[in-house]
C-alpha positions as CSV (number, residue, x, y, z in Angstrom):
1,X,131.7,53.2,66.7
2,X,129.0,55.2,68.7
3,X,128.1,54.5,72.1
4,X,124.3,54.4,73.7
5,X,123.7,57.4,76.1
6,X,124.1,56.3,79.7
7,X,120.6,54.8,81.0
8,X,118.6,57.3,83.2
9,X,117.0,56.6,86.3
10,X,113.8,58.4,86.4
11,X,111.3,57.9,89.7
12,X,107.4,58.5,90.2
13,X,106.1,60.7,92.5
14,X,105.8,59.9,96.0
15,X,102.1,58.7,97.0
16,X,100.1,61.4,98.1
17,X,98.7,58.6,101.3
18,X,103.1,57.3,102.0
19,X,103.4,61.4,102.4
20,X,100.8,61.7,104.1
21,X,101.7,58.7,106.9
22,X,105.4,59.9,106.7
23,X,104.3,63.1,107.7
24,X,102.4,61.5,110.6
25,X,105.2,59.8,111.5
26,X,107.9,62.3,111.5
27,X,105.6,64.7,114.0
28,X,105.3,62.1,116.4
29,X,108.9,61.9,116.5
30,X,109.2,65.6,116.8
31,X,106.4,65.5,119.7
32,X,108.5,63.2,121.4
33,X,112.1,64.9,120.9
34,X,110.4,67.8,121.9
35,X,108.9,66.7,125.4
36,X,111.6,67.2,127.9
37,X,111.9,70.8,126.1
38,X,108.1,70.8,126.7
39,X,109.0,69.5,130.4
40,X,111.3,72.2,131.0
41,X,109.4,75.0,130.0
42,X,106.7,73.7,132.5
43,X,109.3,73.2,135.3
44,X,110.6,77.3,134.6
45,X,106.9,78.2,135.4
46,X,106.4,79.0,131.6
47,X,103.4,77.0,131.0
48,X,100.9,76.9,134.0
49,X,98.9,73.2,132.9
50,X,95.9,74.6,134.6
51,X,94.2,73.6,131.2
52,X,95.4,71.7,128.1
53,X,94.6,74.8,126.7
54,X,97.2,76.7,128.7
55,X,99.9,73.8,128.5
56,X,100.9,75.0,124.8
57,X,101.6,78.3,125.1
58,X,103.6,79.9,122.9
59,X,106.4,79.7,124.1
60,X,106.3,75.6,124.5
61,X,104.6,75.6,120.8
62,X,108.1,78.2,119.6
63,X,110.5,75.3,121.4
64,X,108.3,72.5,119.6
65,X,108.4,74.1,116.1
66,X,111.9,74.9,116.6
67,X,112.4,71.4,116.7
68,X,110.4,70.3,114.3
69,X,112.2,73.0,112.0
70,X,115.7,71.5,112.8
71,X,114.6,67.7,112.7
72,X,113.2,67.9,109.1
73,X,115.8,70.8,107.9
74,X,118.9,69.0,108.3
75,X,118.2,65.9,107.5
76,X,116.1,67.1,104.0
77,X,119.6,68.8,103.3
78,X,122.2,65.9,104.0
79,X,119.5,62.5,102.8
80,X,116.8,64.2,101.0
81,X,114.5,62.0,104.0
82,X,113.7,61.9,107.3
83,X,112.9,58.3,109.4
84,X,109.2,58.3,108.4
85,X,109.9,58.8,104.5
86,X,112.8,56.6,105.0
87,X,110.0,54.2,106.3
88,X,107.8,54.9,103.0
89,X,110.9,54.5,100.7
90,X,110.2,58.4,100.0
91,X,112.7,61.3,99.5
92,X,112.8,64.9,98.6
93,X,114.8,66.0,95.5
94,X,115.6,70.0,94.2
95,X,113.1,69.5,90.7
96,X,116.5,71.2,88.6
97,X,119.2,68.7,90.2
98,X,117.4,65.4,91.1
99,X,119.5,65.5,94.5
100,X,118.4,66.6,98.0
101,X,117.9,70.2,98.7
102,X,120.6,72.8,99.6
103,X,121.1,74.7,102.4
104,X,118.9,77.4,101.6
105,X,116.3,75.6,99.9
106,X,115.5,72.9,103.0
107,X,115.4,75.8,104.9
108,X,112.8,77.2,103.2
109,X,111.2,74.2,103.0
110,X,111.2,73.6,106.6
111,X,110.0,77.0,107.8
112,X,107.1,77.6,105.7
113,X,104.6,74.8,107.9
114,X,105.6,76.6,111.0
115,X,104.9,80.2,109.7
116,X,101.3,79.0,107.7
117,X,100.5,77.7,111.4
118,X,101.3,80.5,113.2
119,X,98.8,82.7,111.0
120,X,96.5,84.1,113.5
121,X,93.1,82.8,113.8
122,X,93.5,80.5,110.5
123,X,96.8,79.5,110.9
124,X,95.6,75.6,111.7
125,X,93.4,75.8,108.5
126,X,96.1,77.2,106.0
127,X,98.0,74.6,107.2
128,X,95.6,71.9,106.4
129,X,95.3,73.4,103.1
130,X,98.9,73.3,102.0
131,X,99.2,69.5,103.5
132,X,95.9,68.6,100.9
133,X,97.2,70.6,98.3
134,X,99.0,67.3,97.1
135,X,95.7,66.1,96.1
136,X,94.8,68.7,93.9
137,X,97.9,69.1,91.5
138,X,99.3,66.5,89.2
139,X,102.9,66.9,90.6
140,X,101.9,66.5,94.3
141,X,103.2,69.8,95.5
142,X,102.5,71.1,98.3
143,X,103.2,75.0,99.1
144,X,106.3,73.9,100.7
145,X,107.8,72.0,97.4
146,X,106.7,74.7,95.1
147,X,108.8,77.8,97.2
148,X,111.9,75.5,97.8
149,X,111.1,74.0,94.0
150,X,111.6,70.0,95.6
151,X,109.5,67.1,94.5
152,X,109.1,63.8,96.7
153,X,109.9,61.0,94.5
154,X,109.6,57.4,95.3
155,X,112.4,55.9,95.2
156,X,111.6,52.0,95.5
157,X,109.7,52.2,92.2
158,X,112.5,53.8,90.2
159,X,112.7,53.3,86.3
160,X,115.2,52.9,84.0
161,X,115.2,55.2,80.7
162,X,117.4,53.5,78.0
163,X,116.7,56.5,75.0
């Protein structure tokens, strides 16, 4: 007697407009985790608030990246999502394992916004560009997903393989 192969669950792509909000979303939480670290550096006399030019200065834009970095990082490693892909039914998977990212590779994932938009000069624009690079490949990459090789799947509209 032979037995069918176990039944595989395969998931689409995330939505290039649910990544897009998550992303939103996520940020604003990071602006606001990041405010009484912004607060502080203005207390210490780092930023002067003269201008809102002058109010992020590098040192209150390293603090706010830094938490930024840490915020997505660690929870891309342990869930695979943060709240706002949570939100979007979203998650990010290694493309060899199907599971969230190591380590290592969430790491990656995490730091290579923060370094495109701390380019000098076009650092904002590079940025951009890696965010619409989901609209112009067929696997929705962006920069980030093709150096950490992840994928965001959607996870709500899961199908089931039975080959």
């Amino acid at each position: 007697m032979t037995t069918a192969p176990p039944a595989r669950t395969l998931h689409r792509l995330g939505a290039r407009h649910y990544r897009l909000a998550a992303y939103l979303a996520d940020r604003l939480v990071c602006v606001v985790l990041g405010m009484p670290f912004l607060a502080l550096t203005a207390a210490l006399g780092v930023t002067t608030g003269e201008r809102f030019t002058q109010l992020v200065e590098w040192p209150a834009l390293l603090v706010m990246e830094a938490v930024a970095f840490l915020y997505f990082w660690l929870q891309h490693a342990r869930w695979g999502r943060t709240p706002g892909k949570w939100l979007l039914g979203l998650k990010v998977v290694s493309r060899s394992t199907g599971e969230p990212p190591a380590l290592g590779p969430a790491a990656v994932r995490s730091l290579v916004s923060p370094g495109l938009g701390a380019l000098p000069y076009v650092g904002d624009v590079v940025l951009a560009g890696d965010g619409l690079a989901i609209f112009l490949n067929r696997q929705r990459r962006c920069l980030h997903d093709t150096i950490a090789d992840t994928v965001v799947i959607d996870v709500r509209r899961a199908v089931v393989d039975r080959r």
